[in-house]
NUVEX-98551 format. One line per field, with one value per residue (C-alpha): residue in one letter; x, y, z. Coordinates in pm, 1 decimal. Layout:
NUVEX-98551
type: (a  ...)
px: (X  ...)
py: (Y  ...)
pz: (Z  ...)
***
This chain:
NUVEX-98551
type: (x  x  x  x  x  x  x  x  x  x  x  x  x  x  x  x  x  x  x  x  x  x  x  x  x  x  x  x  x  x  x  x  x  x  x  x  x  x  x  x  x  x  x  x  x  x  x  x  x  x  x  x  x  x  x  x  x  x  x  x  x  x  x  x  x  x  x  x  x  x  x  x  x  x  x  x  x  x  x  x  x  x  x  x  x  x  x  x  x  x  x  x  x  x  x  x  x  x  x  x  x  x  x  x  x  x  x  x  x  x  x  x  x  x  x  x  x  x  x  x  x  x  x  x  x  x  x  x  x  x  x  x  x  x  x  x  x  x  x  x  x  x  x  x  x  x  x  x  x  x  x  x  x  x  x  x  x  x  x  x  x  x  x  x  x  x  x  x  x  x  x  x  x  x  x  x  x  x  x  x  x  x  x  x  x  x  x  x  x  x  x  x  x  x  x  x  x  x  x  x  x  x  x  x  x  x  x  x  x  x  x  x  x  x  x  x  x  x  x  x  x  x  x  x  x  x  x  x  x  x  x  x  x  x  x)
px: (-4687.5  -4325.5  -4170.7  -3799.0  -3534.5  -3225.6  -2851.7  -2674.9  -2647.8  -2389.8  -2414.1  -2372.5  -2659.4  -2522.3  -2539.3  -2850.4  -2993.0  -2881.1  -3018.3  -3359.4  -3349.6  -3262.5  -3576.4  -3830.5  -4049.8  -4362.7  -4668.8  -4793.0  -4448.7  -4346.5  -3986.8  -3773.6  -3439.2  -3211.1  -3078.6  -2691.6  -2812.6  -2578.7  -2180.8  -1903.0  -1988.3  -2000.3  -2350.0  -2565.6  -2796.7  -2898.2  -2957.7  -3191.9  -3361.4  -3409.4  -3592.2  -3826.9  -3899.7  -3936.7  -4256.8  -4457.0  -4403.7  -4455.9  -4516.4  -4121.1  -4070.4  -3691.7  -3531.8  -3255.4  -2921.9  -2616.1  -2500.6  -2838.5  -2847.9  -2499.4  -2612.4  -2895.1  -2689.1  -2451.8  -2654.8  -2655.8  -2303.4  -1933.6  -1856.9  -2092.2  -2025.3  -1702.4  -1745.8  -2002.5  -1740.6  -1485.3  -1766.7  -1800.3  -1999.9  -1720.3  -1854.1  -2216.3  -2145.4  -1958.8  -2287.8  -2473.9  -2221.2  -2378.2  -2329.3  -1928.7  -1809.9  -1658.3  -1780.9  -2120.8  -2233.1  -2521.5  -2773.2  -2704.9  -2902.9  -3259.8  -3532.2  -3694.7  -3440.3  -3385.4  -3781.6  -3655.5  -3385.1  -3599.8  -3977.6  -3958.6  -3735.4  -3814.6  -3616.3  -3773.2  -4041.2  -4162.3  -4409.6  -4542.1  -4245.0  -3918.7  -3819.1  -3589.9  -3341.4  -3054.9  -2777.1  -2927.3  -3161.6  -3106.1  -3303.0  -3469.0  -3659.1  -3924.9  -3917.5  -4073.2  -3837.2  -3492.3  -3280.1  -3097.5  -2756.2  -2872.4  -3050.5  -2819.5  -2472.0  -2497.5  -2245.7  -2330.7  -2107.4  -2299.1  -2666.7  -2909.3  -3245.0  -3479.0  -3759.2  -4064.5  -3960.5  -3877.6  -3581.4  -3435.0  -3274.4  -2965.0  -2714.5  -2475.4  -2230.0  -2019.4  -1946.8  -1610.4  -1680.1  -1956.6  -2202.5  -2460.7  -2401.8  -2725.6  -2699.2  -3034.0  -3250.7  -3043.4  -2919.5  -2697.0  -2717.4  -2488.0  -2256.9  -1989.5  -2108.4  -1910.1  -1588.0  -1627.9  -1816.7  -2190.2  -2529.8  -2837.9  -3166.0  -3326.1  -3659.5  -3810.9  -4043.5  -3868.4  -3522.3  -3383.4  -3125.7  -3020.3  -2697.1  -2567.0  -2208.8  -2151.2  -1993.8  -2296.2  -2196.3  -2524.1  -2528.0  -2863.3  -2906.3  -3054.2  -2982.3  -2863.6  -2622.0  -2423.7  -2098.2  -2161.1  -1864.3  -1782.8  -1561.7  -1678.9  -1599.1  -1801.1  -1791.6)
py: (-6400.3  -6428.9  -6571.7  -6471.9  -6542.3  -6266.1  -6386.9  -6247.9  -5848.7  -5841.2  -5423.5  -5393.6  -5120.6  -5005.7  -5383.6  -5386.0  -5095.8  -5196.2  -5552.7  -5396.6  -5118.1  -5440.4  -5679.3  -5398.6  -5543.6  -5577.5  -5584.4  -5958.5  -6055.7  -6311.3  -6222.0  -6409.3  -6276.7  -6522.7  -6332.3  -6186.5  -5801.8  -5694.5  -5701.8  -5711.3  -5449.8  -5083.8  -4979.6  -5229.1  -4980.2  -4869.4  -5231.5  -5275.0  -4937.0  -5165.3  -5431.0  -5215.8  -4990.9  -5348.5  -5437.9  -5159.3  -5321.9  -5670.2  -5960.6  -5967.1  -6251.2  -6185.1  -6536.1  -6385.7  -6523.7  -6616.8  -6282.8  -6138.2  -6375.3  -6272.6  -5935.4  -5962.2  -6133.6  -5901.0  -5678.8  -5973.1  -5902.1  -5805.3  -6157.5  -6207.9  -5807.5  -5885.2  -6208.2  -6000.5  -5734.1  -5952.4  -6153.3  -5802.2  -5601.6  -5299.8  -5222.9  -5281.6  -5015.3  -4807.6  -4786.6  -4654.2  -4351.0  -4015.9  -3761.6  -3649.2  -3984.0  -4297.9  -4542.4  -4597.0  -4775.4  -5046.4  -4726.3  -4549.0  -4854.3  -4720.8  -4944.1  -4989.2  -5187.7  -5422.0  -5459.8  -5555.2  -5803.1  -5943.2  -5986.4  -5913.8  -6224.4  -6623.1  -6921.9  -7060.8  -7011.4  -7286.6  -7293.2  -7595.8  -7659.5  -7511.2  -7476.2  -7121.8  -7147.7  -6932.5  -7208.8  -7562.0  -7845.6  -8125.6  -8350.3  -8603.7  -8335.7  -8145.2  -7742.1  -7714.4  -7964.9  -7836.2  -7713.2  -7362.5  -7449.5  -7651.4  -7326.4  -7086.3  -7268.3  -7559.1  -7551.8  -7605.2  -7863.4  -8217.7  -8184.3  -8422.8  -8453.0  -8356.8  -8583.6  -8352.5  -8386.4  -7986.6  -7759.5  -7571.4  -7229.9  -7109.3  -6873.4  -6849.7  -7060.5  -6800.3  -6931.5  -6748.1  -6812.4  -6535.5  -6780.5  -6993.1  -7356.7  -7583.7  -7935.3  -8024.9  -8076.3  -7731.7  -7426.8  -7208.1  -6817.9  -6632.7  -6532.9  -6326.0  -5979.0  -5843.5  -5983.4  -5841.5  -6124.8  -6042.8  -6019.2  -6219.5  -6233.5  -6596.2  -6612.8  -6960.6  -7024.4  -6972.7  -7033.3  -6671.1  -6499.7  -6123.3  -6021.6  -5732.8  -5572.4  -5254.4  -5070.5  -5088.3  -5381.7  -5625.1  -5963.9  -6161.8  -6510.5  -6834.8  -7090.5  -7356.6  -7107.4  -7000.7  -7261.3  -7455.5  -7465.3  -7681.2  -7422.3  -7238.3  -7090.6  -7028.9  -6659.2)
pz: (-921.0  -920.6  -646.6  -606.7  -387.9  -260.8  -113.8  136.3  140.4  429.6  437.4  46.4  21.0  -304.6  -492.4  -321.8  -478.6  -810.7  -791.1  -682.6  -971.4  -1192.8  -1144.7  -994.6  -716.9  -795.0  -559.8  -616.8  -578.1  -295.2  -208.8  11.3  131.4  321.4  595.7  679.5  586.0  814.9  899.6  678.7  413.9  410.1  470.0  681.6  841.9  491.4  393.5  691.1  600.5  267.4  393.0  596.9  315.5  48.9  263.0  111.8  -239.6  -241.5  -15.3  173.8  367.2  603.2  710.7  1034.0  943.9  1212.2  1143.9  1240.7  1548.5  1659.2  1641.9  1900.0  2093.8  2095.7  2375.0  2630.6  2777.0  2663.9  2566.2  2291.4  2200.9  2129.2  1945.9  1719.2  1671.6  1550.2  1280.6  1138.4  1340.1  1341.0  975.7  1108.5  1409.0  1195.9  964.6  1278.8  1382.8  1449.0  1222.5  1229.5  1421.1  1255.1  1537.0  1662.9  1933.4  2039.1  2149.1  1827.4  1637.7  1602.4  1784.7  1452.1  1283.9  1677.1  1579.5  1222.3  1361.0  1624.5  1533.4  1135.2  1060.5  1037.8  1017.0  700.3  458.0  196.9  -90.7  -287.2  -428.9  -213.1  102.6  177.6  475.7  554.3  606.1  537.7  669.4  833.7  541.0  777.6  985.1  849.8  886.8  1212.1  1388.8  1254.2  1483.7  1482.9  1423.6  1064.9  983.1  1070.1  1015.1  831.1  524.0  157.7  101.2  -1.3  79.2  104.1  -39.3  214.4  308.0  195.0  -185.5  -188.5  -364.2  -61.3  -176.4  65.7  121.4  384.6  241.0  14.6  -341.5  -427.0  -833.8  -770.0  -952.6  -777.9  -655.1  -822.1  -711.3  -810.6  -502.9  -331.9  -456.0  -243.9  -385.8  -119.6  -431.5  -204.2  -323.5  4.8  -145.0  -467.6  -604.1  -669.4  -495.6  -665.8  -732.0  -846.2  -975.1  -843.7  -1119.1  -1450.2  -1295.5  -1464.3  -1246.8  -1196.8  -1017.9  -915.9  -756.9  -573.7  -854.2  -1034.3  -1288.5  -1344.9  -1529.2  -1595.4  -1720.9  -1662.6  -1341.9  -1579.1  -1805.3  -1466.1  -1432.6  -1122.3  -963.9  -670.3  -394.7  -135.4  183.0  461.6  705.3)
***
């Protein structure tokens, strides 16, 4: 069984496509994708569409990012509309316009993909040997006691080992080199494929990495072969 790991999409249905055409799910598979499918990029309706169809072909596990969070929110009042809209949410809207319109609206989402956002995403997952969060972990809590801001915001900027002993994979924090950020005991793999950077895949077991961009361009290699450089940014 492979157990693989995915970085943020943010609406980048194409790179998503490619990535997914690149390693080929298989259906003993365990993957994990971090959250932020939506806002930002072109397409995210289409990436959601994704992640609903992945479930048919191996064992998908969805962590819900802030952008994912922000999103649900959005429906409680104009306020937190707003504050979506200006994280990204135009593009996300714009995804969801009926057929000869450039804007959608909240009712043009389907309720399927709310259902997605709401009840088919987690705040972590772990195995033996990693924990996978969308942001980060606050490393003297376990899982079940971490709060939602240090799984949803926390930046990937000097991590701690967390008590349990585990790896924990990220995203969330974008790595502008386009190439994962491996301190050891973390690994942050949001690698900014809505900036033009690229959108990977890391295999958990045998460390071997796939990325892909929306053009179409793929690159493959191992964790440790990747530079590991040290700036980020965080949106």
């Amino acid at each position: 069984m492979r157990v693989l790991a995915i970085g943020d999409i943010h609406g980048c249905s194409r790179a998503l496509d490619h990535l997914l055409a690149a390693f080929v799910p298989r259906r003993n598979d365990l993957l994990i994708a971090l959250g932020d499918y939506v806002d930002r990029g072109p397409n995210s309706a289409a990436v959601i569409d994704r992640m609903i169809g992945l479930r048919d072909k191996c064992h998908l596990v969805c962590l819900r990012g802030n952008h994912e969070q922000i999103m649900l929110d959005a429906r409680k009042g104009h306020d937190r509309f707003v504050e979506w809209i200006h994280t990204g949410g135009h593009a996300t809207l714009a995804s969801y316009a009926p057929p000869g319109s450039k804007h959608g609206g909240i009712p043009d989402v389907p309720a399927s993909h709310w259902d997605f956002l709401e009840n088919q995403t987690v705040d972590w997952h772990e195995t033996a040997t990693h924990m996978f969060v969308h942001a980060g972990v606050d490393p003297e809590l376990p899982l079940d006691e971490q709060t939602e801001v240090m799984l949803r915001w926390e930046r990937f900027r000097d991590p701690k080992p967390h008590l349990s002993g585990k790896i924990m994979v990220c995203g969330h924090t974008s790595q502008k080199s386009g190439t994962p950020r491996n301190v050891g005991h973390a690994i942050c793999i949001d690698t900014d494929v809505c900036r033009k950077g690229w959108l990977t895949c890391y295999e958990i077991t045998t460390g071997y990495i796939w990325q892909a961009r929306q053009n179409g361009e793929l690159r493959t290699g191992w964790l440790e072969e990747f530079p590991n450089h040290a700036g980020v940014d965080i949106w």
